[in-house]
MMTF fields as JSON, N, C-alpha, C and O atoms, coordinates in Angstrom:
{
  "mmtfVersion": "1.0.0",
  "mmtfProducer": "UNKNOWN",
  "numBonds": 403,
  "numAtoms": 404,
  "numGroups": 101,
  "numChains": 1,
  "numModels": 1,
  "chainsPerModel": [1],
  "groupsPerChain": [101],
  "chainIdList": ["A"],
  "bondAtomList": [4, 2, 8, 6, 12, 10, 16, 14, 20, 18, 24, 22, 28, 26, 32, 30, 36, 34, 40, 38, 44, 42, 48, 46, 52, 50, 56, 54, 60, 58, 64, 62, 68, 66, 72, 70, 76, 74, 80, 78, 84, 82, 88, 86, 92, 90, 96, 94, 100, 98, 104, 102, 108, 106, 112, 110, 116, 114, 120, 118, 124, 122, 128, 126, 132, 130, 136, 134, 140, 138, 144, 142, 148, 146, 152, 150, 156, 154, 160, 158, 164, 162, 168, 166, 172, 170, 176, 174, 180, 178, 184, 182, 188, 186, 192, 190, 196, 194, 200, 198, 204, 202, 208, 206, 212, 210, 216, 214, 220, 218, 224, 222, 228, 226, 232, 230, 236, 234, 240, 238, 244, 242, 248, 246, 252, 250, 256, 254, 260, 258, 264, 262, 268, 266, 272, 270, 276, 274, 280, 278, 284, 282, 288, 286, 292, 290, 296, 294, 300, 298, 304, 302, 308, 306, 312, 310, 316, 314, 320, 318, 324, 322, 328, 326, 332, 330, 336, 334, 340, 338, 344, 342, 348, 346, 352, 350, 356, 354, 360, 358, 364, 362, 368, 366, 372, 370, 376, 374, 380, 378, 384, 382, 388, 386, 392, 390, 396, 394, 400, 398],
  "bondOrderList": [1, 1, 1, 1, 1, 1, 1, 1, 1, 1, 1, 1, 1, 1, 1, 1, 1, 1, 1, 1, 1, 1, 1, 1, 1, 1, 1, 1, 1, 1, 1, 1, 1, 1, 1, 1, 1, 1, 1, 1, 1, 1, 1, 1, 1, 1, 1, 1, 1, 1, 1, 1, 1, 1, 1, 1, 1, 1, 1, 1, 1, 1, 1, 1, 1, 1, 1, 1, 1, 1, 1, 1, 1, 1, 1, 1, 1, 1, 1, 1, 1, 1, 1, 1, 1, 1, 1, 1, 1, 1, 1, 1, 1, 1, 1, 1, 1, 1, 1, 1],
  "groupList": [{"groupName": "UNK", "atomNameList": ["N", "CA", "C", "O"], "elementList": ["N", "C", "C", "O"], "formalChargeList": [0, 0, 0, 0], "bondAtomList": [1, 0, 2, 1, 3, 2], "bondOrderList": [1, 1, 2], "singleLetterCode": "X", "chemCompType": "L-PEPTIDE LINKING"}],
  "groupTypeList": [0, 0, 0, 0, 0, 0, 0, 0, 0, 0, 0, 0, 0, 0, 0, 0, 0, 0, 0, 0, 0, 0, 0, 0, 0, 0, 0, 0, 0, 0, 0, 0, 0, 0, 0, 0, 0, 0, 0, 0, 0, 0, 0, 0, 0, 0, 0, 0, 0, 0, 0, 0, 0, 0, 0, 0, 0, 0, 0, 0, 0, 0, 0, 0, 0, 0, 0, 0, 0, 0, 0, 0, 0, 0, 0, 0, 0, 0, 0, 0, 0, 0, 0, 0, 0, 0, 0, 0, 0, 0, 0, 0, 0, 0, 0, 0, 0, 0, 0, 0, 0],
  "groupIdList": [1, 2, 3, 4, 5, 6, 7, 8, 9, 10, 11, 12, 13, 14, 15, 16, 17, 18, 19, 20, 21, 22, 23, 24, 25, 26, 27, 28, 29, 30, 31, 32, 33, 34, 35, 36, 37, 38, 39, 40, 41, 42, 43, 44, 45, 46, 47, 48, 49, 50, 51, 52, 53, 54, 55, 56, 57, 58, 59, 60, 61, 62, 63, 64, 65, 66, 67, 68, 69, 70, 71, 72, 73, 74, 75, 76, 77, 78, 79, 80, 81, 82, 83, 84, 85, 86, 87, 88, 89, 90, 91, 92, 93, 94, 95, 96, 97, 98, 99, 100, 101],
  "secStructList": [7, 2, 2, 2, 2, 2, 2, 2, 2, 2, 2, 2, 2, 2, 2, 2, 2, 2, 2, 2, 2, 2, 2, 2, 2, 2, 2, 2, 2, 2, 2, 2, 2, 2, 2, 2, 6, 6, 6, 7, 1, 7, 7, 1, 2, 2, 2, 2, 2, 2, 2, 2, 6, 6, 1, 7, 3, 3, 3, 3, 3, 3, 3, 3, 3, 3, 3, 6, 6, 3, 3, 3, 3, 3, 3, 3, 3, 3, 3, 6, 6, 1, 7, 3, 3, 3, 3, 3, 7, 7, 6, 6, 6, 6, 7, 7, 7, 3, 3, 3, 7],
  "xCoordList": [0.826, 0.0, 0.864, 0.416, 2.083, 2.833, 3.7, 3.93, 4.215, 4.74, 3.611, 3.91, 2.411, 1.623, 0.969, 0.447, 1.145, 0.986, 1.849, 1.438, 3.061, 4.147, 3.93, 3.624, 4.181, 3.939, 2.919, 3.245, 1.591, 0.26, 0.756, 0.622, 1.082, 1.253, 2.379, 2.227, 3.307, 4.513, 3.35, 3.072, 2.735, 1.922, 1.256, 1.518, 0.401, -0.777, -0.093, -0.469, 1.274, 2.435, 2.767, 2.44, 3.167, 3.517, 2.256, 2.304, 1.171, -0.21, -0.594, -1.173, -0.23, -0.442, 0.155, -0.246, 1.66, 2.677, 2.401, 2.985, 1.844, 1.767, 0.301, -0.017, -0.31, -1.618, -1.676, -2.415, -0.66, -0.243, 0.565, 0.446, 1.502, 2.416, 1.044, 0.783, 0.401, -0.307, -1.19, -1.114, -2.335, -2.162, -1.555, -2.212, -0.256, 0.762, 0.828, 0.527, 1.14, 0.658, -0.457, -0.392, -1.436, -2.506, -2.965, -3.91, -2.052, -2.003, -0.769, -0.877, 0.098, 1.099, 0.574, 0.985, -0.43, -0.405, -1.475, -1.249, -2.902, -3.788, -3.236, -3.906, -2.227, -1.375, -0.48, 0.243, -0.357, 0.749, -0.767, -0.814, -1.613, -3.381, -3.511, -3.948, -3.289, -4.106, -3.447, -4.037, -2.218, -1.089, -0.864, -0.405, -1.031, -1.067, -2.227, -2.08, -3.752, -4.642, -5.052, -6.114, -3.853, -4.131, -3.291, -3.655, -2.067, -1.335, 0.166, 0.901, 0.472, 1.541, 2.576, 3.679, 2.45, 3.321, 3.33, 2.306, 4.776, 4.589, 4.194, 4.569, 3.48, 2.905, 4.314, 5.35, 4.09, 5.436, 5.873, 7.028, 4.94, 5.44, 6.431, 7.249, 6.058, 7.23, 7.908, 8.002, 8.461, 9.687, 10.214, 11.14, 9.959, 11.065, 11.49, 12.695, 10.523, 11.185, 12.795, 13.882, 12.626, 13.645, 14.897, 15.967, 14.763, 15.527, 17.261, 18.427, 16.774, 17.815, 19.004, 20.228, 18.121, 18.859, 19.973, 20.738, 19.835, 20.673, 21.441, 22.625, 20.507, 21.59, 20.982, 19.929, 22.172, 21.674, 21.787, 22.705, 20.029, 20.624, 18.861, 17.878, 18.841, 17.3, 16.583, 17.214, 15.772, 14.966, 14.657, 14.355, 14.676, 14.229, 13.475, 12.943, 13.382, 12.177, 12.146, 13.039, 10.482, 10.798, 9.754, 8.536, 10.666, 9.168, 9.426, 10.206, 8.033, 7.719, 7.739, 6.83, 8.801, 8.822, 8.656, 8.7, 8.468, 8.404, 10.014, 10.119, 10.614, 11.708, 11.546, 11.137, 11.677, 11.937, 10.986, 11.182, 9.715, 7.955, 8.36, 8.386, 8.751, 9.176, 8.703, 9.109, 8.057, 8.08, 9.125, 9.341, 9.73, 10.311, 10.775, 11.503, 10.632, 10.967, 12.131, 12.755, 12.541, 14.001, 13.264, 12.174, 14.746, 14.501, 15.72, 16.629, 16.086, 17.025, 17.137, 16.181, 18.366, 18.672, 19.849, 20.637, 19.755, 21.133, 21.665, 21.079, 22.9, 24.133, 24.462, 24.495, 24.664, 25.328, 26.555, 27.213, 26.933, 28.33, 27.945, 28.784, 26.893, 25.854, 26.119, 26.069, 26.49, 26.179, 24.434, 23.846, 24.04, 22.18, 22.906, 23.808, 22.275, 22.505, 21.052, 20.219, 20.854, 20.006, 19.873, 20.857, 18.555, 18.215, 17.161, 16.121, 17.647, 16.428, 16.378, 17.287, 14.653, 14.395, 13.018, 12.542, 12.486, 11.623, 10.579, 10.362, 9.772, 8.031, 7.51, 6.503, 7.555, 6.672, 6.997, 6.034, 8.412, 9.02, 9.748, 9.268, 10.872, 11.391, 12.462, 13.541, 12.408, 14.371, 15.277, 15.259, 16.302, 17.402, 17.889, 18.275, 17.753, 18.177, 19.317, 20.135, 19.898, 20.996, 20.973, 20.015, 22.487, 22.306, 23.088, 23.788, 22.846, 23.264, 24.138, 23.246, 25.075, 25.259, 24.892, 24.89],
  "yCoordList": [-1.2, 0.0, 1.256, 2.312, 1.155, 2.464, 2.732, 3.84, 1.343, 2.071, 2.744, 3.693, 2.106, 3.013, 4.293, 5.173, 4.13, 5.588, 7.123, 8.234, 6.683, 7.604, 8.351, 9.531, 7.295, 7.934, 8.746, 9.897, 8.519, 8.857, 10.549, 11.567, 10.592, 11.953, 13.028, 14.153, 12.122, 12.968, 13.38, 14.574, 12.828, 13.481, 14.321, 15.518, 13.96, 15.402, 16.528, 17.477, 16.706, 17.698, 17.975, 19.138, 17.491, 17.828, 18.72, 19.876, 17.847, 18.39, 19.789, 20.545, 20.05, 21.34, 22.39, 23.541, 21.777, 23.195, 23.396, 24.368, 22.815, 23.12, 24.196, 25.101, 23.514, 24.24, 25.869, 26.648, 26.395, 27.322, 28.213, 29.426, 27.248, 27.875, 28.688, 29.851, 27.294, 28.078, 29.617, 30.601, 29.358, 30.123, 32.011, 33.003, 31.812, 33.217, 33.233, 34.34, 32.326, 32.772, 33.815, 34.782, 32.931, 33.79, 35.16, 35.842, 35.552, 36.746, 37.701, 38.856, 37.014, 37.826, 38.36, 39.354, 37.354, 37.737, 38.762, 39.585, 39.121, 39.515, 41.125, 42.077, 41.315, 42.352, 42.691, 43.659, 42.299, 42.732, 43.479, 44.622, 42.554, 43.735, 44.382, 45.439, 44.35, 45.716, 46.856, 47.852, 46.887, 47.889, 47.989, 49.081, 47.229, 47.618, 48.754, 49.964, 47.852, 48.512, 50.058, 50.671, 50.257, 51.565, 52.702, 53.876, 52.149, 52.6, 52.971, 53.84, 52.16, 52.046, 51.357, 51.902, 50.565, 49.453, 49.677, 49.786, 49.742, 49.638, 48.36, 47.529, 47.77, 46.475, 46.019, 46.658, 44.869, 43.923, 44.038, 44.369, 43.761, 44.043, 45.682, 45.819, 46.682, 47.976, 47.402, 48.518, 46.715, 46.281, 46.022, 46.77, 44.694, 43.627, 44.767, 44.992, 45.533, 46.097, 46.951, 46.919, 47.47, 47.934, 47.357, 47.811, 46.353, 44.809, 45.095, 45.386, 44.903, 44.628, 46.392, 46.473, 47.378, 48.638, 48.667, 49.6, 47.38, 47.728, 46.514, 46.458, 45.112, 43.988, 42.772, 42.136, 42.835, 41.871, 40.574, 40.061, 39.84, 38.839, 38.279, 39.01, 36.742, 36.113, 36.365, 36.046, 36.722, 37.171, 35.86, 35.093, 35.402, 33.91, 33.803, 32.772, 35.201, 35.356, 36.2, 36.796, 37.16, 38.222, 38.424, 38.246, 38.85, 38.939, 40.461, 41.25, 40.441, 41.908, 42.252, 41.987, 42.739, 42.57, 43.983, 44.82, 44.21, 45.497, 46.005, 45.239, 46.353, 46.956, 48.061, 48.761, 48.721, 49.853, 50.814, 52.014, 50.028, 51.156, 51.434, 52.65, 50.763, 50.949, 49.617, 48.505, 49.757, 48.188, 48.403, 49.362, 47.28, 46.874, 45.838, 45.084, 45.453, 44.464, 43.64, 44.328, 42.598, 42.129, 40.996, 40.465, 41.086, 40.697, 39.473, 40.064, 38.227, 37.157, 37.335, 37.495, 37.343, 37.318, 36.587, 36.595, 35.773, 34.792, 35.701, 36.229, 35.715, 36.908, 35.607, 34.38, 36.859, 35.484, 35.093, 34.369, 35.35, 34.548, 33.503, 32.871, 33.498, 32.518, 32.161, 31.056, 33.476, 34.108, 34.521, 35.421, 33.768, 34.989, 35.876, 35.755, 36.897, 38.432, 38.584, 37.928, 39.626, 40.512, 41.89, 42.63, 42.355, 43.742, 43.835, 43.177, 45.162, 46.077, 46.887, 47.522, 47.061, 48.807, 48.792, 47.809, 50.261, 50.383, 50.537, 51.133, 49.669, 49.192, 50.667, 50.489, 51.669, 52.332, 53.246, 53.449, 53.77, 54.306, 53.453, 53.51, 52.409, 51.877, 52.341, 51.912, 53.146, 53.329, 52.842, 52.64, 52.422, 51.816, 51.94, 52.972, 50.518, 50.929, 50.028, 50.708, 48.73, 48.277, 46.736, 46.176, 46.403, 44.99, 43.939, 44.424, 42.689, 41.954, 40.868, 40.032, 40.274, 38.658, 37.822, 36.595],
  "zCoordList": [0.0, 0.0, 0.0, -0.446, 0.488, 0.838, -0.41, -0.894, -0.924, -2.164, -3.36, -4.085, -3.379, -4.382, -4.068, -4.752, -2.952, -2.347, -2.162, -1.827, -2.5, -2.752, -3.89, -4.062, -4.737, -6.368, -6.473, -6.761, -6.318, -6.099, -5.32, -5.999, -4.468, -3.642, -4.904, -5.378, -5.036, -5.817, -7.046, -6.94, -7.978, -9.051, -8.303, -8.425, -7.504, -6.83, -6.732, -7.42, -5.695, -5.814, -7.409, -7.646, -8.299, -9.568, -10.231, -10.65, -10.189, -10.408, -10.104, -10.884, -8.938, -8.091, -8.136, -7.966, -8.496, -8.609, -10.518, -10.995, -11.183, -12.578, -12.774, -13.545, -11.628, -12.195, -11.724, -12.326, -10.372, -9.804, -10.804, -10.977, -11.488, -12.912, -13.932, -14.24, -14.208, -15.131, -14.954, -15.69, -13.265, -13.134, -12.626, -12.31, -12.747, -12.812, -14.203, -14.651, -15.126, -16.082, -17.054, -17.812, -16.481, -16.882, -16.065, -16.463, -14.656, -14.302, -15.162, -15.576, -15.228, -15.794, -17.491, -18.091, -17.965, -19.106, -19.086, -19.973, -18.206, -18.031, -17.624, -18.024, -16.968, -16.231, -17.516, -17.28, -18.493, -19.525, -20.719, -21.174, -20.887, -21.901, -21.245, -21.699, -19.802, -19.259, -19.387, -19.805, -19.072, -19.537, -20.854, -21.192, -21.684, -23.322, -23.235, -23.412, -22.828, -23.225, -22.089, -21.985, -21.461, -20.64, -21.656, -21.71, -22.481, -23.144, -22.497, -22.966, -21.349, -20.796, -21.489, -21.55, -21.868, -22.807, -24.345, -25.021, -24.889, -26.555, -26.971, -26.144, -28.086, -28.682, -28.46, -28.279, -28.516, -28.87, -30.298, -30.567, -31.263, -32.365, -32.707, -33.618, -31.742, -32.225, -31.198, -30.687, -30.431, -29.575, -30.312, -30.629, -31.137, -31.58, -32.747, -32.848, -33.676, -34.57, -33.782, -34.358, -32.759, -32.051, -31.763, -32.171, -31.057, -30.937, -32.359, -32.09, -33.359, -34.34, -34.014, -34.121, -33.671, -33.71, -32.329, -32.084, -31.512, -30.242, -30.368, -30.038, -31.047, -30.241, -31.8, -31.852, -32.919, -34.349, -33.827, -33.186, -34.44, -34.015, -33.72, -33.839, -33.299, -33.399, -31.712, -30.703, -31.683, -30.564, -30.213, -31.127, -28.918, -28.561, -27.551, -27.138, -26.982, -25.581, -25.684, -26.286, -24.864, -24.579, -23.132, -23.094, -21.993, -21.004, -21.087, -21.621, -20.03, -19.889, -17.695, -16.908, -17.458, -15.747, -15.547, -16.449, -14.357, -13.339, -12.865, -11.908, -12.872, -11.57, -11.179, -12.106, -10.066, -9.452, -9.895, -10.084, -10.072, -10.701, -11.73, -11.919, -12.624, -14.287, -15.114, -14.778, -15.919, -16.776, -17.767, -18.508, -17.61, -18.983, -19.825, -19.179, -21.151, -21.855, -21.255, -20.448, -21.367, -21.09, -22.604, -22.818, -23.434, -24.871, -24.666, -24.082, -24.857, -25.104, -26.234, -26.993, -26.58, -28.685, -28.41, -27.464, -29.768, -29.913, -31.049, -31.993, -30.678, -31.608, -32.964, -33.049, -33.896, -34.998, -34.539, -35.286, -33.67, -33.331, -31.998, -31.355, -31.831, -30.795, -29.59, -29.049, -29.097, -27.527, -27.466, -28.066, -26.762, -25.79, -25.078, -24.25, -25.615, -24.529, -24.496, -25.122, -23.605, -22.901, -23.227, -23.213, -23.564, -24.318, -23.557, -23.601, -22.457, -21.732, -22.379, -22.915, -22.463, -23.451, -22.491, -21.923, -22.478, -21.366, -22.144, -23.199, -21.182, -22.309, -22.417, -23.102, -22.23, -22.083, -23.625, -24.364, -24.04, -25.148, -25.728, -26.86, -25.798, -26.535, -26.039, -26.446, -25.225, -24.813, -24.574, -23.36, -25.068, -24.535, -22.911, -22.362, -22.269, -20.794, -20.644, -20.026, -20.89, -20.826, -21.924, -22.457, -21.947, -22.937, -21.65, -20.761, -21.761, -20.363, -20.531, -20.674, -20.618, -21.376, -20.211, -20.307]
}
Protein backbone atom coordinates (compact mmCIF):
# COMPACT_ATOMS: atom_id res chain seq x y z
CA UNK A 1 0.00 0.00 0.00
CA UNK A 2 2.83 2.46 0.84
CA UNK A 3 4.74 2.07 -2.16
CA UNK A 4 1.62 3.01 -4.38
CA UNK A 5 0.99 5.59 -2.35
CA UNK A 6 4.15 7.60 -2.75
CA UNK A 7 3.94 7.93 -6.37
CA UNK A 8 0.26 8.86 -6.10
CA UNK A 9 1.25 11.95 -3.64
CA UNK A 10 4.51 12.97 -5.82
CA UNK A 11 1.92 13.48 -9.05
CA UNK A 12 -0.78 15.40 -6.83
CA UNK A 13 2.44 17.70 -5.81
CA UNK A 14 3.52 17.83 -9.57
CA UNK A 15 -0.21 18.39 -10.41
CA UNK A 16 -0.44 21.34 -8.09
CA UNK A 17 2.68 23.20 -8.61
CA UNK A 18 1.77 23.12 -12.58
CA UNK A 19 -1.62 24.24 -12.19
CA UNK A 20 -0.24 27.32 -9.80
CA UNK A 21 2.42 27.87 -12.91
CA UNK A 22 -0.31 28.08 -15.13
CA UNK A 23 -2.16 30.12 -13.13
CA UNK A 24 0.76 33.22 -12.81
CA UNK A 25 0.66 32.77 -16.08
CA UNK A 26 -2.51 33.79 -16.88
CA UNK A 27 -2.00 36.75 -14.30
CA UNK A 28 1.10 37.83 -15.79
CA UNK A 29 -0.41 37.74 -19.11
CA UNK A 30 -3.79 39.51 -18.03
CA UNK A 31 -1.38 42.35 -16.23
CA UNK A 32 0.75 42.73 -19.52
CA UNK A 33 -3.38 43.74 -21.90
CA UNK A 34 -4.11 45.72 -19.26
CA UNK A 35 -1.09 47.89 -19.54
CA UNK A 36 -1.07 47.62 -23.32
CA UNK A 37 -4.64 48.51 -23.22
CA UNK A 38 -4.13 51.56 -20.64
CA UNK A 39 -1.34 52.60 -23.14
CA UNK A 40 1.54 52.05 -20.80
CA UNK A 41 3.32 49.45 -22.81
CA UNK A 42 4.59 49.64 -26.56
CA UNK A 43 2.91 46.47 -28.68
CA UNK A 44 5.44 43.92 -28.87
CA UNK A 45 5.44 44.04 -32.37
CA UNK A 46 7.23 47.98 -32.22
CA UNK A 47 9.69 46.28 -29.58
CA UNK A 48 11.06 43.63 -31.58
CA UNK A 49 11.18 46.10 -34.57
CA UNK A 50 13.64 47.93 -32.05
CA UNK A 51 15.53 44.81 -30.94
CA UNK A 52 17.81 44.63 -34.34
CA UNK A 53 18.86 48.64 -33.71
CA UNK A 54 20.67 47.73 -30.24
CA UNK A 55 21.59 43.99 -30.24
CA UNK A 56 21.67 41.87 -34.35
CA UNK A 57 20.62 38.84 -34.02
CA UNK A 58 17.30 36.11 -33.40
CA UNK A 59 14.97 37.17 -30.56
CA UNK A 60 14.23 33.91 -28.56
CA UNK A 61 12.18 35.36 -25.58
CA UNK A 62 10.80 38.22 -24.58
CA UNK A 63 9.17 38.94 -21.00
CA UNK A 64 7.72 41.91 -19.89
CA UNK A 65 8.82 42.57 -15.75
CA UNK A 66 8.40 45.50 -13.34
CA UNK A 67 11.71 46.96 -11.57
CA UNK A 68 11.94 49.85 -9.45
CA UNK A 69 7.96 51.16 -10.70
CA UNK A 70 9.18 50.95 -14.29
CA UNK A 71 8.08 48.19 -16.78
CA UNK A 72 10.31 46.87 -18.98
CA UNK A 73 10.97 44.46 -21.85
CA UNK A 74 14.00 42.13 -21.09
CA UNK A 75 14.50 40.70 -24.87
CA UNK A 76 17.03 37.16 -25.10
CA UNK A 77 18.67 37.32 -28.68
CA UNK A 78 21.13 34.79 -29.91
CA UNK A 79 24.13 36.91 -31.61
CA UNK A 80 25.33 35.48 -35.00
CA UNK A 81 28.33 34.55 -33.33
CA UNK A 82 25.85 32.52 -30.80
CA UNK A 83 26.18 34.11 -27.53
CA UNK A 84 22.18 34.99 -25.79
CA UNK A 85 22.51 38.43 -24.53
CA UNK A 86 20.01 40.51 -22.90
CA UNK A 87 18.22 43.74 -24.32
CA UNK A 88 16.43 46.08 -21.73
CA UNK A 89 14.39 48.81 -23.45
CA UNK A 90 11.62 50.38 -21.37
CA UNK A 91 8.03 49.19 -22.31
CA UNK A 92 6.67 52.33 -22.08
CA UNK A 93 9.02 54.31 -25.15
CA UNK A 94 11.39 51.88 -26.54
CA UNK A 95 14.37 53.33 -24.81
CA UNK A 96 17.40 51.82 -24.53
CA UNK A 97 18.18 50.93 -20.79
CA UNK A 98 21.00 48.28 -20.83
CA UNK A 99 22.31 44.99 -22.94
CA UNK A 100 23.26 41.95 -20.36
CA UNK A 101 25.26 38.66 -21.38
Amino acid sequence: MRRTLVPILLLALALTAGAAAARQRNRDEDVARAALQRGEVLPIVRILALVGQHLPGDVIEVKLEERRDRLRYEIKVLTPEGRVRELQLDARDGAFIAIED
